[in-house]
N, C-alpha and C positions, 0 to 999 in steps of 0.2 A: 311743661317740658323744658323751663329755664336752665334748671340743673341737669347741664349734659354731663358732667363728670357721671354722672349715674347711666349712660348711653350706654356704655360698653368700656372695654378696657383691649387698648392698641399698643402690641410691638413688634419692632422689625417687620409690618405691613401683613400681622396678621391678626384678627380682632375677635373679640368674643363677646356677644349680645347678652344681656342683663335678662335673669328671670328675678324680679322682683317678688319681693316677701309681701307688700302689701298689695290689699285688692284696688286701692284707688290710681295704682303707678302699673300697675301691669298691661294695661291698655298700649302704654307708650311701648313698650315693646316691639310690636310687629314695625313700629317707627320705624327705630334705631335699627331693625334688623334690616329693611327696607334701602334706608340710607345707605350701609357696609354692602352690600349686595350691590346698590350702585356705583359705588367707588371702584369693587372687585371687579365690576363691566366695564368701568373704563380704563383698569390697569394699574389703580392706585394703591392697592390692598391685593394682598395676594392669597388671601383666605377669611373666610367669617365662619365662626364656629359656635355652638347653642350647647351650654351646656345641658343634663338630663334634665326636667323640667321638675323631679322631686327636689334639687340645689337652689337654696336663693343664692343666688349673687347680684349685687347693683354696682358692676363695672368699677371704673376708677375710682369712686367714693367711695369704694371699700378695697381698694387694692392700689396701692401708689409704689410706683416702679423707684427703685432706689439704684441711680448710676453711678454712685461713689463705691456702691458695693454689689455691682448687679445681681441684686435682689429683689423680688417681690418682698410688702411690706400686704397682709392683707388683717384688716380689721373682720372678728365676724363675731355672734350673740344677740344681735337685736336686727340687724337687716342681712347680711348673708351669715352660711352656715360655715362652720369649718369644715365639711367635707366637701367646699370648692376648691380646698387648697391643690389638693392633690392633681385636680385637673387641671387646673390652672398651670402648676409646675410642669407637668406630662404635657401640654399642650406646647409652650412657649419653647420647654428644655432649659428652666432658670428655676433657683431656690424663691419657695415662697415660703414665708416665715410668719405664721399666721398671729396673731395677739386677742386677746377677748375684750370687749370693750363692755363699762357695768357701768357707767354712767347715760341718763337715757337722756340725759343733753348733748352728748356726741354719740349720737347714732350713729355715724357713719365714720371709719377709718379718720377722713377727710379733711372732719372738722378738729380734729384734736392731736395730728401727727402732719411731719412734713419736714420731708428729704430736703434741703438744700444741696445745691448744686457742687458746693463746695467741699461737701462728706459730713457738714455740721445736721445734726434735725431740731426741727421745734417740735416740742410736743406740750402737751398738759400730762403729769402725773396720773393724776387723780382720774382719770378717765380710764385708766386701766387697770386688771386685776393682779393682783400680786403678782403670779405669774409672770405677766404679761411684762410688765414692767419690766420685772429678771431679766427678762429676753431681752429688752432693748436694750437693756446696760450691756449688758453679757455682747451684741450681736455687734452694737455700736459702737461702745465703748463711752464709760462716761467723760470723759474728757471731751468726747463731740456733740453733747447733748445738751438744748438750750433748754429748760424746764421753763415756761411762762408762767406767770400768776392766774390763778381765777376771773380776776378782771379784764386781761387780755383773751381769756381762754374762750369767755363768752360773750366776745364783742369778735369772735372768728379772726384773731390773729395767726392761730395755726393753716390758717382756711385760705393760705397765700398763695401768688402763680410767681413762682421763683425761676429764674435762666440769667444763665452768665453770671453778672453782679446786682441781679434788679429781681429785689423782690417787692412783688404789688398788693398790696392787702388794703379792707376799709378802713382801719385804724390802729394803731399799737402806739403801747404807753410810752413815754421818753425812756423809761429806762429800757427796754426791750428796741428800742429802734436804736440807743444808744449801743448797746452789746453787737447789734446786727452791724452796724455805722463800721464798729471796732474791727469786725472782720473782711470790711471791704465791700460788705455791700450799698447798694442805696436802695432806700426804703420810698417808695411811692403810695402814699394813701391818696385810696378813692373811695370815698365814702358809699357804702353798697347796701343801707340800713335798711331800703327798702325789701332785698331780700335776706335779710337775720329776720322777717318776720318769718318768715316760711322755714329757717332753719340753715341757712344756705349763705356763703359769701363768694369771693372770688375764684378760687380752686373751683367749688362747685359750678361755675357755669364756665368751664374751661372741659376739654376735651383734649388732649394732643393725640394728632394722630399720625405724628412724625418719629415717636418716641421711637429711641433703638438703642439696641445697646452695642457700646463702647466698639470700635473696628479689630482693637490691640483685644481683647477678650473673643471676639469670638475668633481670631484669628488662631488665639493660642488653641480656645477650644476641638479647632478643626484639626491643631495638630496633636493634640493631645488622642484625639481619635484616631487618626490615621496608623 
């Protein structure tokens, strides 16, 4: 149960428990649902929600909240399905913008995409389907799109825990730290090789469960209702 990015998926203080696609991670389940159920007792979480139990979903490692454009960002094809999209949207009240992921060395969202704080993402190409890709240029815009190499992509440089101007990851080549450096961030490598054997780097054993979005958006949104 290292990789808590797979725990569940948290915003604005309310959280939705992972029903895992395989049989060896499903156990952990009644965990994570355990843990949010405790949080919600003592006031920290204001809801935990399960989605139907025919949907895989595994939480943040297949769904990474994008604050530059508050959007859900959700990977699905080999560990969730695309029809958690819609729940997930209906649930939160924010676009989720689903991608197909065909490479079975990024299974998960997680390992192969990643929002920076800044509006910039890292991603691997090649990890997605035609499609897919369309989307991100299209959603993003290619002028905010850092495309990594293969050699960064599976040494989990996309797999980073970014805030403010600090992004943390196990490794990335000069040139990719170089580009990151160029926009003002600082790059901290901490070497995590122990878990790239299991599949998993930084991002993966992060969980945020502070995550919310923007005060100026929802604020509009409330008036846009009203």
């Amino acid at each position: 149960m290292v990789f808590t990015a797979n725990g569940g998926l948290v915003l604005d203080g309310k959280a939705i428990v992972p029903n895992f696609r395989c049989p060896e991670r499903q156990g952990e389940t009644p965990y994570f649902q355990a843990y949010f159920e405790g949080l919600k007792a003592r006031g920290l979480i204001a809801d935990v929600h399960r989605l139907p139990a025919s949907i895989a979903f595994e939480g943040a490692g297949d769904c990474l909240w994008d604050g530059a454009r508050e959007i859900f960002w959700m990977g699905y094809g080999q560990r969730s399905g695309a029809d958690a999209a819609p729940h997930i949207a209906s649930y939160f009240g924010k676009p989720v913008v689903p991608v197909e992921l065909v490479d079975p060395r990024f299974y998960h969202l997680d390992t192969c995409l990643r929002p920076l704080p800044k509006g910039q993402i890292v991603y691997f190409p090649a990890a997605f389907s035609t499609a897919a890709h369309a989307e991100i240029v299209a959603r993003a815009g290619a002028q905010n799109l850092i495309p990594v190499e293969e050699a960064d992509a599976t040494v989990f440089a996309c797999n980073n825990v970014a805030f403010s101007n600090h992004i943390v990851l196990s490794s990335a080549s000069p040139a990719l730290r170089a580009r990151l450096e160029a926009l003002g961030y600082q790059v901290h490598a901490t070497p995590l090789w122990a878990f790239h054997r299991s599949g998993g780097s930084a991002l993966c054993l992060t969980l945020r469960l502070d995550q919310r979005a923007s005060a100026a958006h929802a604020a509009g949104a409330k008036k846009t209702a009203a």
